[in-house]
KOLGU-4560 file (N, C-alpha, C; in nm, 3 decimals, padded with zeros to 5 digits):
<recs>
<n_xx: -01.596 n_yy: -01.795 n_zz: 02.048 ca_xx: -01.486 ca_yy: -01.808 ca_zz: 02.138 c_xx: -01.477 c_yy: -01.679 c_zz: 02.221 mol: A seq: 1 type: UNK>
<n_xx: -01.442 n_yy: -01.682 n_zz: 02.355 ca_xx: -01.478 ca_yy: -01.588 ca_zz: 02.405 c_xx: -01.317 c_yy: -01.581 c_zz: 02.486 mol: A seq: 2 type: UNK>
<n_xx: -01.250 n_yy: -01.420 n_zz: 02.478 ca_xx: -01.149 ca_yy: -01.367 ca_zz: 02.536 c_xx: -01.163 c_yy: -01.267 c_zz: 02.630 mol: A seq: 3 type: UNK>
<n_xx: -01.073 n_yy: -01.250 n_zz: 02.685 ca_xx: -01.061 ca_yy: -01.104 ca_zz: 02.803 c_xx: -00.984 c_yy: -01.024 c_zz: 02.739 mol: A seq: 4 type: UNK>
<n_xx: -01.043 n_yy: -00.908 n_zz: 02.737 ca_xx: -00.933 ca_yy: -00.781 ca_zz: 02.669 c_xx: -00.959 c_yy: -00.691 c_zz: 02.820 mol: A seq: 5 type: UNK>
<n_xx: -00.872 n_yy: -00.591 n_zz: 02.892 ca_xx: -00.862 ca_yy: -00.527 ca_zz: 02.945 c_xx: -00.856 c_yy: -00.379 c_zz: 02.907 mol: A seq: 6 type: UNK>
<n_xx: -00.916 n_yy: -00.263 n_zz: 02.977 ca_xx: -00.965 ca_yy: -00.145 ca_zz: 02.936 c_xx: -00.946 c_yy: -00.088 c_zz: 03.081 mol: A seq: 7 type: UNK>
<n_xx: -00.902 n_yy: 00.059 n_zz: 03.049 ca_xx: -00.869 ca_yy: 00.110 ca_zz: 03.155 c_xx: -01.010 c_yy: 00.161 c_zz: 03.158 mol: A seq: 8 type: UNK>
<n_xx: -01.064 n_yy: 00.221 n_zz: 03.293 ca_xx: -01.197 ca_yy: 00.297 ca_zz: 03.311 c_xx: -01.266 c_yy: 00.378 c_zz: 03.207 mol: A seq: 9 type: UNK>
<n_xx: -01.190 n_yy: 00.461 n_zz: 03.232 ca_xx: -01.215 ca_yy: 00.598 ca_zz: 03.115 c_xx: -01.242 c_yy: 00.511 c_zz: 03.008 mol: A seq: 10 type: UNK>
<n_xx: -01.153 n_yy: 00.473 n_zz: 02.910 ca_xx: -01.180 ca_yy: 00.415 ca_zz: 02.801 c_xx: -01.299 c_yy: 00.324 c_zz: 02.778 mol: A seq: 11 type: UNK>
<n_xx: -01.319 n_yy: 00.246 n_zz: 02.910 ca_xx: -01.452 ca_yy: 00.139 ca_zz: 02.911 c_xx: -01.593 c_yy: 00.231 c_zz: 02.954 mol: A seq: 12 type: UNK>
<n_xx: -01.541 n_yy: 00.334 n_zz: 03.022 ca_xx: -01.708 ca_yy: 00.467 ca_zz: 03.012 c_xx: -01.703 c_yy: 00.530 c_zz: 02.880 mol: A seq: 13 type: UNK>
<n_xx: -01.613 n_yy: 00.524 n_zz: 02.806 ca_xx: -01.654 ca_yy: 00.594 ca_zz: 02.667 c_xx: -01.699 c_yy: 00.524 c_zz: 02.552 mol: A seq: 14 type: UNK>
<n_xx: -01.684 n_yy: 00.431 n_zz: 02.618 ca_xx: -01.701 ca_yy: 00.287 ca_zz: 02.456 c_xx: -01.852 c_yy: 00.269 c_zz: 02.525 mol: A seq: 15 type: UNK>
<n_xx: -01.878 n_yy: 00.233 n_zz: 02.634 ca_xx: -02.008 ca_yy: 00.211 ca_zz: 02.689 c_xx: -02.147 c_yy: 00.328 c_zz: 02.660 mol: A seq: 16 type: UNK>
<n_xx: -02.101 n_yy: 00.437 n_zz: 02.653 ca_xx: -02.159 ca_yy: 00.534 ca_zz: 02.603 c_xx: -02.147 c_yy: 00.542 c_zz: 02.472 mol: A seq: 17 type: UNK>
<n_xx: -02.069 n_yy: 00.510 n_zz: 02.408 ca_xx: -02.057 ca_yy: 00.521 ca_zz: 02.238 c_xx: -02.159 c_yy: 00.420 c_zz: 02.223 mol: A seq: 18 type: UNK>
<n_xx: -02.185 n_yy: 00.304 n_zz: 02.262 ca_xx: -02.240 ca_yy: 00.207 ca_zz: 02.282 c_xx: -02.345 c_yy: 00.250 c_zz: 02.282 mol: A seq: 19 type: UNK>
<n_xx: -02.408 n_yy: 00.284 n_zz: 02.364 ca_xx: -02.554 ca_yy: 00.402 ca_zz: 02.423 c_xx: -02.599 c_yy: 00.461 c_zz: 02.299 mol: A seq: 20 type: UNK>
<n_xx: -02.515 n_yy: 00.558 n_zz: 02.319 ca_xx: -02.528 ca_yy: 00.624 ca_zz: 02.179 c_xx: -02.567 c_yy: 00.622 c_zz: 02.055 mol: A seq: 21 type: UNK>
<n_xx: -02.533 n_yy: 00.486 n_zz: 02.021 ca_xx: -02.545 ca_yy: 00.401 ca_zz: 01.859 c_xx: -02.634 c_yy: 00.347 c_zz: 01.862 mol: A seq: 22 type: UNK>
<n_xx: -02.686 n_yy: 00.290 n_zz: 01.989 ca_xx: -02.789 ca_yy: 00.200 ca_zz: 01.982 c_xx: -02.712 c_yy: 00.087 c_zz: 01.942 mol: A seq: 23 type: UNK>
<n_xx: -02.587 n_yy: -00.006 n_zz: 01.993 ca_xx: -02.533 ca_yy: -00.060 ca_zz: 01.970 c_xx: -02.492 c_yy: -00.138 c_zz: 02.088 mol: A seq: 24 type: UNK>
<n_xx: -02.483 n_yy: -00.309 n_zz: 02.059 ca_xx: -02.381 ca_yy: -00.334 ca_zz: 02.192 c_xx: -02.267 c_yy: -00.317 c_zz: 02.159 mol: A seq: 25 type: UNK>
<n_xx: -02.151 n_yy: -00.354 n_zz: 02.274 ca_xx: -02.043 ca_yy: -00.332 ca_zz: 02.291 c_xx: -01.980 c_yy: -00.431 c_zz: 02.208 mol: A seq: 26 type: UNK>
<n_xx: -02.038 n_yy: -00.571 n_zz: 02.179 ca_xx: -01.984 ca_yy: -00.661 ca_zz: 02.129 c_xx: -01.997 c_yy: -00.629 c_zz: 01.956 mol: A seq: 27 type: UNK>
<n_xx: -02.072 n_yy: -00.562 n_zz: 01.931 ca_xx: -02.111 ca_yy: -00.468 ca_zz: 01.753 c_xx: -01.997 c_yy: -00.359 c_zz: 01.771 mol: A seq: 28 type: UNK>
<n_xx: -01.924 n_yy: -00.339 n_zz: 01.857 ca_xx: -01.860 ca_yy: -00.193 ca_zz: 01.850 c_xx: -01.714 c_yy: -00.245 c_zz: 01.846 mol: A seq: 29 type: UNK>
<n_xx: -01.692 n_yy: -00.344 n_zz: 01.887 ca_xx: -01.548 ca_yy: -00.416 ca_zz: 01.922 c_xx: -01.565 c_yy: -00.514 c_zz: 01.762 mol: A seq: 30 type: UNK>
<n_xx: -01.651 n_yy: -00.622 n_zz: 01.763 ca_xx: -01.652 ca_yy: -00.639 ca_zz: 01.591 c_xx: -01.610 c_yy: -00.518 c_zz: 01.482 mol: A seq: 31 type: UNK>
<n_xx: -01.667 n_yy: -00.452 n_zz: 01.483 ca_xx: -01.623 ca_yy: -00.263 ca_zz: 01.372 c_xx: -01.495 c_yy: -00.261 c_zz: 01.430 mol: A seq: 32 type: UNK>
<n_xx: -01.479 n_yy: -00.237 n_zz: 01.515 ca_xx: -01.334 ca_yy: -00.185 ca_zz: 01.556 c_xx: -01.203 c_yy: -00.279 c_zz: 01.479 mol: A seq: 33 type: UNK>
<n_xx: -01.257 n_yy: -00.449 n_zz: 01.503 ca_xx: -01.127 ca_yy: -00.497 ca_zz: 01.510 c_xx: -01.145 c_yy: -00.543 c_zz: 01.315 mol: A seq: 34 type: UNK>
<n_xx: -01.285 n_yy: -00.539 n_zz: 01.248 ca_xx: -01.281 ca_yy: -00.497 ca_zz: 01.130 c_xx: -01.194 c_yy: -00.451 c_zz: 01.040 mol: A seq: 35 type: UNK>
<n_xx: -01.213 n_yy: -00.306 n_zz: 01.091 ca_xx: -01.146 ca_yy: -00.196 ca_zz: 01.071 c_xx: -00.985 c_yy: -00.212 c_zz: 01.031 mol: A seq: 36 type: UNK>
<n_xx: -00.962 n_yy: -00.266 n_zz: 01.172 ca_xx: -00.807 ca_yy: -00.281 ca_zz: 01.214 c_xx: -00.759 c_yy: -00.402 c_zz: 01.139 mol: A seq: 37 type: UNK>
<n_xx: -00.804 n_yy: -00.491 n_zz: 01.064 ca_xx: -00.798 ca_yy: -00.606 ca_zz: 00.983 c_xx: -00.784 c_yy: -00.570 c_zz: 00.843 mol: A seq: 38 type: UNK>
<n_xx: -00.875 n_yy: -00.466 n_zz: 00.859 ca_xx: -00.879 ca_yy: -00.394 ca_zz: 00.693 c_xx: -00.756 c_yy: -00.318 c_zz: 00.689 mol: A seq: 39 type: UNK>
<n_xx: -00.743 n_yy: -00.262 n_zz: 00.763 ca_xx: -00.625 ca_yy: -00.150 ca_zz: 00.747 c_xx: -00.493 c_yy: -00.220 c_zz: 00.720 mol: A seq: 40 type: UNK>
<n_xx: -00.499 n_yy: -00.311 n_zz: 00.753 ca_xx: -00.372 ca_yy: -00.411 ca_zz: 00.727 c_xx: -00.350 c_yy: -00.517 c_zz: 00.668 mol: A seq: 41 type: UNK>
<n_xx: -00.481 n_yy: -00.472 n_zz: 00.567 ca_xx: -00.521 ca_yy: -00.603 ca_zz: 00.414 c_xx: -00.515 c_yy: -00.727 c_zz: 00.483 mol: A seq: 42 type: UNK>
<n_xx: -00.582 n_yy: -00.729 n_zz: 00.590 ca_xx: -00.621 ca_yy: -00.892 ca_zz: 00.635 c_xx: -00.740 c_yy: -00.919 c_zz: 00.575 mol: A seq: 43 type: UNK>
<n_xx: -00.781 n_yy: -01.004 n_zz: 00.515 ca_xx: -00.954 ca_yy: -01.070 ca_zz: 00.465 c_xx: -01.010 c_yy: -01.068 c_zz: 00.583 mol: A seq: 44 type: UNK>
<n_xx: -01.122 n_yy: -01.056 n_zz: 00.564 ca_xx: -01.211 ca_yy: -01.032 ca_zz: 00.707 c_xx: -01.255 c_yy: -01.177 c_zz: 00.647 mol: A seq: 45 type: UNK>
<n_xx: -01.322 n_yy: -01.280 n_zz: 00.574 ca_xx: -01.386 ca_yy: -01.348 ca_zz: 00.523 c_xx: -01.367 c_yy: -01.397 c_zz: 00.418 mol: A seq: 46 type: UNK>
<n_xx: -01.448 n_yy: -01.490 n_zz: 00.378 ca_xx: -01.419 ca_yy: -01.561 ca_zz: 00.234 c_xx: -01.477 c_yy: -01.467 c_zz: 00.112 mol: A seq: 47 type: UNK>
<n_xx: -01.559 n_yy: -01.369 n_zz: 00.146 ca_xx: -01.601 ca_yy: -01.325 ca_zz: 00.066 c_xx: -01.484 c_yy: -01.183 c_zz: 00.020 mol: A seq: 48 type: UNK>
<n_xx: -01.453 n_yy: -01.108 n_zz: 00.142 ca_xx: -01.290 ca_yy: -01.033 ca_zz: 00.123 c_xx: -01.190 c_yy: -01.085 c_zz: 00.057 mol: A seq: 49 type: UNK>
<n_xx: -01.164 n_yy: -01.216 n_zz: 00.093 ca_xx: -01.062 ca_yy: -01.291 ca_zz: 00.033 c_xx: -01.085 c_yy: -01.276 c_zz: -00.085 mol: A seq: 50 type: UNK>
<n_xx: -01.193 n_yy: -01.376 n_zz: -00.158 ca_xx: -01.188 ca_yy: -01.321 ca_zz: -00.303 c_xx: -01.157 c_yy: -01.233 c_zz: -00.382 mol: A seq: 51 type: UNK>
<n_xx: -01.227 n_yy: -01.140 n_zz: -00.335 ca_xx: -01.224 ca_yy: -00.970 ca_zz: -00.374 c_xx: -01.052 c_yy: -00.944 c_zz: -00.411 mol: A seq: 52 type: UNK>
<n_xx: -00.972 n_yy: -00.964 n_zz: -00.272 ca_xx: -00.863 ca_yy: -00.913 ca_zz: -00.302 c_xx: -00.753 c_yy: -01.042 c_zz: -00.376 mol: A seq: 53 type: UNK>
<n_xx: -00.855 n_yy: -01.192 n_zz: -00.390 ca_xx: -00.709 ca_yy: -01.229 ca_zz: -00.524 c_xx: -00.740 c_yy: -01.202 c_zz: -00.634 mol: A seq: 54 type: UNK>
<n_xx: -00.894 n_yy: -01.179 n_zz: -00.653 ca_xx: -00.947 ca_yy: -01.148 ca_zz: -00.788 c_xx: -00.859 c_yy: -00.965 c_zz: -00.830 mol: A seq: 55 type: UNK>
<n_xx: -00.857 n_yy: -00.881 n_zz: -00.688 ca_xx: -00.750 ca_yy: -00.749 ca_zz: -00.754 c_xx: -00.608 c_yy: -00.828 c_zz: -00.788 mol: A seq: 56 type: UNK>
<n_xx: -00.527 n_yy: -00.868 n_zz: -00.713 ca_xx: -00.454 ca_yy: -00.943 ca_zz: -00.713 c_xx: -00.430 c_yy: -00.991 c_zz: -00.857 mol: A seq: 57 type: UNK>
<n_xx: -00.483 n_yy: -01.061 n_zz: -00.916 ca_xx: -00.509 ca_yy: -01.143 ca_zz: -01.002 c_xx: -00.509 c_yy: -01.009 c_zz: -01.128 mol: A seq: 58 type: UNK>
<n_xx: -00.581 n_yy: -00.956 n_zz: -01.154 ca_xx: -00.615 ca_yy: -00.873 ca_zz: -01.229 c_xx: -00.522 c_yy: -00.764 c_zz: -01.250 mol: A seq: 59 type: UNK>
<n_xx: -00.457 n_yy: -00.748 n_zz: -01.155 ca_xx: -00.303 ca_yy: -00.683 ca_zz: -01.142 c_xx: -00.175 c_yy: -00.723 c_zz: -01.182 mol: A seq: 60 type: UNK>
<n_xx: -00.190 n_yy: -00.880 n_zz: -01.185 ca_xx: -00.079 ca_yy: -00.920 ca_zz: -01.217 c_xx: -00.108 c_yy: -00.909 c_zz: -01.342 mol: A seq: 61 type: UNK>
<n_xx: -00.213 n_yy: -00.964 n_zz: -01.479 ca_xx: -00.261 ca_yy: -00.955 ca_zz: -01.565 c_xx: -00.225 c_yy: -00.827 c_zz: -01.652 mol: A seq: 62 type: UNK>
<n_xx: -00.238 n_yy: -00.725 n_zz: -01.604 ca_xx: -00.216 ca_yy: -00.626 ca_zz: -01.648 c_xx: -00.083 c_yy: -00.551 c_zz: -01.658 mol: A seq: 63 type: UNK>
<n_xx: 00.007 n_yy: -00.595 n_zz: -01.551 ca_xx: 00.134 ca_yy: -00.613 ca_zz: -01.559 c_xx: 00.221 c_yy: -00.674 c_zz: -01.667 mol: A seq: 64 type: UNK>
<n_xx: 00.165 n_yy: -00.800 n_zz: -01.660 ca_xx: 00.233 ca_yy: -00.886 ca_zz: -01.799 c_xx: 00.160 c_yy: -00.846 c_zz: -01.943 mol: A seq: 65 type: UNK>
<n_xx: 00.070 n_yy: -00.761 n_zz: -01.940 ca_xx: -00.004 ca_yy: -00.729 ca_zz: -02.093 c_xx: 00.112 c_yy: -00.590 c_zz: -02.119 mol: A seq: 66 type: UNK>
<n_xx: 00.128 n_yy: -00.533 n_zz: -02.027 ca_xx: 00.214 ca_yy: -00.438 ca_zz: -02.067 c_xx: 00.387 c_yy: -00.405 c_zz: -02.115 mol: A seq: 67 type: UNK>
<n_xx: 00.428 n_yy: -00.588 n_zz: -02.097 ca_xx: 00.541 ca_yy: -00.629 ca_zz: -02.190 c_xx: 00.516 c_yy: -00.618 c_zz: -02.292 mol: A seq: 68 type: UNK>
<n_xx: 00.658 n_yy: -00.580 n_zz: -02.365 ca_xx: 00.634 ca_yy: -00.578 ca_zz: -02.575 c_xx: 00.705 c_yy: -00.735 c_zz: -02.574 mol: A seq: 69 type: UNK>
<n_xx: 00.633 n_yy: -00.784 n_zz: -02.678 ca_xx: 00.693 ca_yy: -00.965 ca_zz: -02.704 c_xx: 00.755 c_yy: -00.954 c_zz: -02.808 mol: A seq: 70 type: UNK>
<n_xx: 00.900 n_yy: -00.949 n_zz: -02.851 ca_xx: 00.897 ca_yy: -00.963 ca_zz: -02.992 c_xx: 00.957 c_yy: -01.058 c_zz: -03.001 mol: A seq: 71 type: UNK>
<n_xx: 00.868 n_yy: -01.092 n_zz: -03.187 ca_xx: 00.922 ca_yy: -01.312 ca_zz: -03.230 c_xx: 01.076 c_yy: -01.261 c_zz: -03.257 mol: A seq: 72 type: UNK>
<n_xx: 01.129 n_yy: -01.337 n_zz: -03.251 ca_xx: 01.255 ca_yy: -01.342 ca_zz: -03.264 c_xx: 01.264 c_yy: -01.485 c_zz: -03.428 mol: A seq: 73 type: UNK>
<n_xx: 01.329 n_yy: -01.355 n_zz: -03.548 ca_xx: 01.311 ca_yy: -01.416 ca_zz: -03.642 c_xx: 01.462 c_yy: -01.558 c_zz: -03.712 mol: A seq: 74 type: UNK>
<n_xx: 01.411 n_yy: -01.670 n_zz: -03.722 ca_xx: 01.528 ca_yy: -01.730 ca_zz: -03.756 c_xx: 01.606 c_yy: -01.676 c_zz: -03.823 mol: A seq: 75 type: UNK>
<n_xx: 01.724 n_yy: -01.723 n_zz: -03.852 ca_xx: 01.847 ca_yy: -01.682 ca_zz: -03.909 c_xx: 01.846 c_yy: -01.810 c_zz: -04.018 mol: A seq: 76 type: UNK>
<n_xx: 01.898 n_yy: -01.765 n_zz: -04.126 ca_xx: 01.885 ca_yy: -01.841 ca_zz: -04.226 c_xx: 02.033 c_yy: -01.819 c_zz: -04.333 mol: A seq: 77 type: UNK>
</recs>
């Protein structure tokens, strides 16, 4: 799917050269970027991220509830 993002000059000669630079296209540099910015804000990038974080998820809650004390509560007689 293809969008328009807008870039002021400067910013679009420095990404173009970062670009250069890496030996990278622009479209590999904007993927990392918006990565990044997905990660930073615990979005799953993928199904394979996803997992990862219900399996922490998961394993967190687990460990949470192991760290209650249970006690039987003895009849009364």
């Amino acid at each position: 799917m293809r969008k328009l993002i807008a870039f002021d000059d400067d910013t679009f000669d420095k990404l173009k050269q970062l670009a250069r630079d890496r030996m990278a296209t622009f479209q590999e540099l904007a993927d990392e970027a918006f990565a990044d910015l997905l990660k930073k804000h615990g979005i799953p990038i993928d199904l394979k991220d996803a997992l990862r974080k219900s399996v922490r998820l998961a394993s967190h809650s687990v460990e949470k509830d192991s760290g209650r004390r249970r006690t039987a509560h003895k009849p009364k007689r």
